[in-house]
C-alpha positions, -999 to 999 in steps of 0.1 A, spaced: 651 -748 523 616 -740 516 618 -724 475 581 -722 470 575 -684 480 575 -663 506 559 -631 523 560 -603 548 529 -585 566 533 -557 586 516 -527 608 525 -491 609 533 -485 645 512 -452 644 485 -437 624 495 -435 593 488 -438 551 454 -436 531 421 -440 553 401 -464 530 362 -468 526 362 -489 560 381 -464 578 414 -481 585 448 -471 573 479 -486 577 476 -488 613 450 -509 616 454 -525 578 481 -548 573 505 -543 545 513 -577 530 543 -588 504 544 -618 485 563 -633 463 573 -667 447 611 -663 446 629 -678 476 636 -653 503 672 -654 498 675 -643 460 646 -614 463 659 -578 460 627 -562 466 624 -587 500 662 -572 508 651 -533 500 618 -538 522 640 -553 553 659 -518 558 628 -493 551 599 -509 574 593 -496 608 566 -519 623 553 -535 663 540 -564 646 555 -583 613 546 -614 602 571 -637 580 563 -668 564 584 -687 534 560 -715 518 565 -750 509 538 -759 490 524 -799 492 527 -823 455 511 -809 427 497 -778 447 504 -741 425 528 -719 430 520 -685 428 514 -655 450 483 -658 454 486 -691 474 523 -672 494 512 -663 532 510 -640 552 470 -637 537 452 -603 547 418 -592 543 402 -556 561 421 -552 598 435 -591 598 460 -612 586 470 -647 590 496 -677 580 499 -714 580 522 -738 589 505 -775 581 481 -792 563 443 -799 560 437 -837 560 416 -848 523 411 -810 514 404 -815 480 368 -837 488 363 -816 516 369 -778 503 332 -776 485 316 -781 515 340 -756 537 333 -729 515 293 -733 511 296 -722 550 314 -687 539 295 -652 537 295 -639 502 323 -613 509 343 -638 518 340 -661 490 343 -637 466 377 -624 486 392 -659 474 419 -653 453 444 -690 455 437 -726 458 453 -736 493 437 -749 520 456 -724 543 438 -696 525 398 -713 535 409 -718 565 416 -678 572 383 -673 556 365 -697 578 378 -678 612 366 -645 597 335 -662 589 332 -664 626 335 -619 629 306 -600 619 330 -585 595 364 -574 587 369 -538 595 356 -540 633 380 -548 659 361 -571 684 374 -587 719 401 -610 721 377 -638 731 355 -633 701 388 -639 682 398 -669 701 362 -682 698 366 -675 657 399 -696 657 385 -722 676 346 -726 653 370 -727 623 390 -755 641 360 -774 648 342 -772 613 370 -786 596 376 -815 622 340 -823 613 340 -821 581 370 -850 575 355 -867 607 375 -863 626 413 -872 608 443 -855 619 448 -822 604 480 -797 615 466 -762 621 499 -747 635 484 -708 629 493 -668 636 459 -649 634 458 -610 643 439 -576 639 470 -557 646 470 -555 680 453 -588 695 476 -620 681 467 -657 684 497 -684 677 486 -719 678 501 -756 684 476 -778 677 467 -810 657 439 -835 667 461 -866 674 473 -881 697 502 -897 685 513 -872 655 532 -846 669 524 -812 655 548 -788 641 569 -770 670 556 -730 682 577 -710 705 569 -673 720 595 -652 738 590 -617 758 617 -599 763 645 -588 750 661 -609 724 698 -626 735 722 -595 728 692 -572 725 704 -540 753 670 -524 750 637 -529 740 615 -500 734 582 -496 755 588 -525 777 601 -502 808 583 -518 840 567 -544 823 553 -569 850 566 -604 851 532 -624 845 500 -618 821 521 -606 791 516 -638 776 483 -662 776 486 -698 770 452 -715 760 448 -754 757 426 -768 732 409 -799 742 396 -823 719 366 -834 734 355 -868 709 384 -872 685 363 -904 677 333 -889 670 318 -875 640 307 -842 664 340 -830 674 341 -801 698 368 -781 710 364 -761 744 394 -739 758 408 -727 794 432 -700 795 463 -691 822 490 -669 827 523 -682 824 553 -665 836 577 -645 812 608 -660 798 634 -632 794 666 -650 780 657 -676 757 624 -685 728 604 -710 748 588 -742 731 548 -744 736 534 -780 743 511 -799 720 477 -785 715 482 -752 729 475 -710 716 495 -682 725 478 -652 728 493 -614 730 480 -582 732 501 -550 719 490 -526 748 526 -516 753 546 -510 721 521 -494 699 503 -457 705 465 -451 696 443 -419 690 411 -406 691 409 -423 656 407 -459 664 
């Protein structure tokens, strides 16, 4: 069992909590928990499960690489304005390659740096991509965020395999990703499911919900793994919805899911 943390981010499923100086509140600004106890022996982790009502949680329990710190500031899920993000892998030679990653941040962003993990840059390098954190933008300009952040650190360790299993979102746009750049190391395994869950009766504001484009399956290409250059380009398809059972993504592929059905907006947003 992973023991080195663990952490919870969450939405309010309706307008909600203190507006800040950007204008979001806790709809629209994730609520993150962290903590470096082991999800199994936190009370506060216990007390939080039975209080939260939320359309979009995120829950990650870390295992942190050989000598690498262990405190919350380096426990996923990370959050900064409207998004949040985790991790599942590893950045190939981050420590001779993390000066350079971070000279390409904005200001606001480097001075948001609070750990030491290369998950953390790595969020920071796909907002680096936004114009900022408090706008909600298209789902392509997020895609195309995730995927410059991809390429920049494929480039910067020429090319080496790196495992950059992510779960990116602004709250209502999410983007889940298989993907290393090998092709002989497997990366880690992804599944989505739609639906109810197996013994689930109902589920809430899925009433007529059409059998295709719920989910978005996006496959990252590779183009010159060889090369120094490396560029990633994308196509995207609709796959059909798997009702009764979690469904394993193949290599190298995103999910991508859009809550237009299980969360309300207003004038506000």
């Amino acid at each position: 069992m992973n023991v080195h943390g663990c952490g919870i981010g969450w939405y309010a499923r309706e307008r909600c909590g203190l507006v800040d100086e950007l204008g979001l509140d806790a709809y629209n600004r994730p609520t993150v928990y962290t903590t470096v106890a082991a999800p199994s022996h936190d009370r506060n982790l216990r007390a939080l499960s039975k209080a939260i009502s939320s359309s979009l949680l995120f829950g990650h329990v870390r295992a942190a690489g050989p000598g690498a710190s262990v405190h919350q500031y380096n426990c996923h899920p990370f959050s900064m304005g409207r998004y949040m993000f985790m991790h599942n892998g590893d950045i190939t030679d981050f420590s001779k390659i993390r000066r350079g990653l971070q000279h390409l941040l904005r200001d606001d962003l480097f001075d948001h740096m609070s750990g030491t993990t290369d998950s953390e840059l790595l969020f920071l390098l796909i907002l680096n991509g936004l114009p900022d954190v408090h706008t909600q933008v298209d789902p392509s300009s997020l895609q195309n965020a995730v995927l410059d952040a991809f390429c920049h650190i494929i480039k910067a360790n020429a090319g080496k395999a790196n495992s950059l299993n992510i779960a990116f979102t602004d709250g209502e746009t999410t983007i889940a990703t298989r993907y290393r750049n090998s092709d002989v190391e497997e990366p880690p395994s992804l599944y989505y499911h739609v639906g109810p869950m197996p013994g689930e009766s109902r589920y809430g504001g899925f009433s007529g919900f059409p059998n295709q484009a719920a989910v978005c399956l996006t496959v990252l290409f590779d183009c010159s793994r060889s090369a120094r250059l490396v560029t990633l380009t994308a196509y995207s398809r609709l796959v059909q919805i798997h009702r009764k059972r979690p469904v394993c993504c193949p290599w190298t592929t995103a999910v991508q899911t859009t809550l237009q059905y299980t969360r309300t907006r207003d004038s506000r947003d």
